[in-house]
N, C-alpha and C positions, 0 to 999 in steps of 0.2 A: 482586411484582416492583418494584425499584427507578426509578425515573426521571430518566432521563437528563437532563440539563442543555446544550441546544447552545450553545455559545458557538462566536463567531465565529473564522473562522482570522486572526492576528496575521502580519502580512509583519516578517520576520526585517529589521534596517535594514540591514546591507551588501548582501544580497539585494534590497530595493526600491530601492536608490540601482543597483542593476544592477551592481555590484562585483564580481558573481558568480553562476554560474546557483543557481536555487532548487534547494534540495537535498530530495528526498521519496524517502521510504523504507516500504516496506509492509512488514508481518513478520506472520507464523503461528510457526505450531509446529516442521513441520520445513522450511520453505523449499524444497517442492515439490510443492505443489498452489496454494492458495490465494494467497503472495504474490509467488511468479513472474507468476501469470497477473496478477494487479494490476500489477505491475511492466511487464510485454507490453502489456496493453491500456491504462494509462496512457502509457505510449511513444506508442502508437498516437495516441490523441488528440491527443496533444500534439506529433505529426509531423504531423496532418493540419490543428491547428490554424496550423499555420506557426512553432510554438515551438520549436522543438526546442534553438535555442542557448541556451535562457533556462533549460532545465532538468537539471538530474544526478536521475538513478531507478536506485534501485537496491530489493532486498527481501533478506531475512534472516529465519533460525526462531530460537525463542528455544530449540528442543535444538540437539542436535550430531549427531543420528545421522544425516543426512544431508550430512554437511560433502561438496561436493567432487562431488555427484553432480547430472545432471541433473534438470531437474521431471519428476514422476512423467510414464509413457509417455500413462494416459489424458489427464492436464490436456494434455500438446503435442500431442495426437490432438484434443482439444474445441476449442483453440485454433485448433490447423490447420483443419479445419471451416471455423472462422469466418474466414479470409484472414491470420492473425496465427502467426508461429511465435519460440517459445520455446527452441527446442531449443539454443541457446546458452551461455544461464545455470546456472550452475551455485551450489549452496546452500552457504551459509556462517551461522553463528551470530551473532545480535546482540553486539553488544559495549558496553559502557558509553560507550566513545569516540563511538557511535553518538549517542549524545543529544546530545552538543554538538556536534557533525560535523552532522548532517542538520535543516533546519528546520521539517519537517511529518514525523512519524512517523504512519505508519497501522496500527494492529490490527486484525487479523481476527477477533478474541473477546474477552471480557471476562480470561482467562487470561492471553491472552498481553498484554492490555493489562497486567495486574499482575506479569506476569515482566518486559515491559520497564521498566515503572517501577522496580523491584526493581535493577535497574540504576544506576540514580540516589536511593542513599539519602537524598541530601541535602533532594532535588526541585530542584536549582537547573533544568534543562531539563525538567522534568514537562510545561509548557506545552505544549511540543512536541508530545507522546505523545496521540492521539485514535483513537476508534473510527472504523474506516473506514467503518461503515454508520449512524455518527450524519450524512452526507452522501448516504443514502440516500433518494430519494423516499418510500419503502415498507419502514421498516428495520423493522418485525418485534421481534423485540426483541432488534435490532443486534449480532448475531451471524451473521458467514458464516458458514456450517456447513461443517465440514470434511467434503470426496466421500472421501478417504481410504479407508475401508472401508466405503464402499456401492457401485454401480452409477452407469453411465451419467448418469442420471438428474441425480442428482447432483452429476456436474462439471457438465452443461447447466444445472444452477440456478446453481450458483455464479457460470457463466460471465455469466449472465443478472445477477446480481447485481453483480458487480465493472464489468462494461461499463455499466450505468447510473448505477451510482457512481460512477465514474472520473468520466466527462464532469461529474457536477457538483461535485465534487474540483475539476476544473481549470474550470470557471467562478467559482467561487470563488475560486479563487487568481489566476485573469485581472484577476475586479475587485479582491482586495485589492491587488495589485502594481500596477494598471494596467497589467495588458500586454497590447501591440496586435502582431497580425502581421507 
């Protein structure tokens, strides 16, 4: 197995001058399991951290076959559970625009970190592009696992997984920005 390299997250400059809220974006596969609920539960924090004007979150899959339709029923049933609902959101595909539009891009797996890259032949915004669970306490070998087609189970891990990442996501980007309540 390869090993991972953490480097620290980079505050975008119009973004740390406050110009503009910090734009973060999660992306999977098909944009309804894995980074909807990233998308929900980072909202979450970051309304309860008192941030909420400082930040745009949005999430996207690197297919298509789900353009247009809600996150799968089990992820807004695991969500709900936990005091959070998703049922709003609707999935759309990454786009290349995507890379220079959003300042912190998060993958769910090493695939879809190389589909969004693929995105940008150039690499001029590669920087941007990082594994969500390289900001995991307990990343495993830093792949959310897609609940997709297993059990219950499943989404309650993921759930497990994205809600403890999330919070240190956005402690991170609290100190690199400095941003106070």
């Amino acid at each position: 197995m390869s090993t991972i390299t953490i480097k620290p997250l980079v505050p975008v400059e119009d973004a740390l001058r406050g110009d503009r809220p910090i734009r973060v974006l999660f992306v999977c596969l098909g944009n309804i399991c894995r980074s909807p609920l990233a998308e929900g539960v980072f909202r979450h924090h970051v309304d309860r951290a008192g941030l909420t004007d400082r930040f745009e979150i949005d999430s996207a899959g690197t297919g298509r076959w789900h353009v247009g339709e809600p996150p799968d029923p089990r992820m807004r049933g695991t969500a709900r559970d936990r005091g959070l609902s998703i049922d709003d959101q609707r999935a759309r595909q990454a786009q290349g625009t995507d890379l220079r539009y959003y300042d912190h891009i998060f993958t769910m797996d090493r695939s879809n970190l190389h589909d969004v890259l693929f995105l940008d032949p150039q690499g001029a915004n590669s920087y941007r592009v990082r594994l969500f669970r390289e900001f995991d306490p307990d990343p495993e070998d830093y792949q959310v696992p897609d609940p997709y087609s297993g059990q219950q189970e499943g989404f309650d891990l993921v759930f497990n997984i994205v809600d403890r990442t999330s919070a240190v996501i956005l402690s991170k980007l609290t100190d690199a920005y400095q941003l106070r309540a």
